[in-house]
N, C-alpha and C positions, 0 to 999 in steps of 0.2 A: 413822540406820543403825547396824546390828553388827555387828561383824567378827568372826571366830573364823580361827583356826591355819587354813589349807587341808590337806587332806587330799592328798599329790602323789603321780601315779604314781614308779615311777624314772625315766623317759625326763625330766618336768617336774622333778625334783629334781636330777637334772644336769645342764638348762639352767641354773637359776640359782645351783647350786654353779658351774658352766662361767661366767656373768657376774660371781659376787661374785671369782673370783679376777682377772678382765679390768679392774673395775673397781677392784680392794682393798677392798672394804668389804663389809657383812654386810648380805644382802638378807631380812625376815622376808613368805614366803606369805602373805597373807591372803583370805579367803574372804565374801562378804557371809550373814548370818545376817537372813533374812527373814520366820521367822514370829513376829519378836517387835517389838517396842517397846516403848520405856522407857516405866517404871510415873511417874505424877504420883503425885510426895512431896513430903508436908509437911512445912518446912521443920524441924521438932522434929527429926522422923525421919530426913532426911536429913543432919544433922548427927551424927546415931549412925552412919552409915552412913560418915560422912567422917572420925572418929574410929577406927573399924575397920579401915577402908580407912591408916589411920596408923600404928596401933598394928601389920598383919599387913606393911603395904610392897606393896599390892599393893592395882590398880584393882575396883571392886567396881560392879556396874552391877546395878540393878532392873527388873527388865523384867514384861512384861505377857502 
């Protein structure tokens, strides 16, 4: 499965602003992302990909 950021009305963005300060901690939306699936990479490949994903600081997913 893929997640991406949720999209929130205000009413759903003040519920969980209203819980993170109930509970002190920082809650992040997330939304399932369904018309994709991860790409089969060959391991060459995917080792540039994990090297990028190094060098930028930030997750990098190949999808289909």
């Amino acid at each position: 499965m893929l997640y991406s950021f949720a999209n929130l009305s205000t009413d759903k963005l003040s519920a969980i602003q209203g819980l993170e300060q109930e509970i002190g901690g920082t809650i992040v939306a997330m939304t399932e992302v369904k018309e994709v699936a991860p790409a089969p990479i060959p391991d060459e490949k995917l080792e540039k990909i994990r090297a990028l994903e190094k060098e930028l600081g930030v997750v990098l997913v190949a999808v289909q």
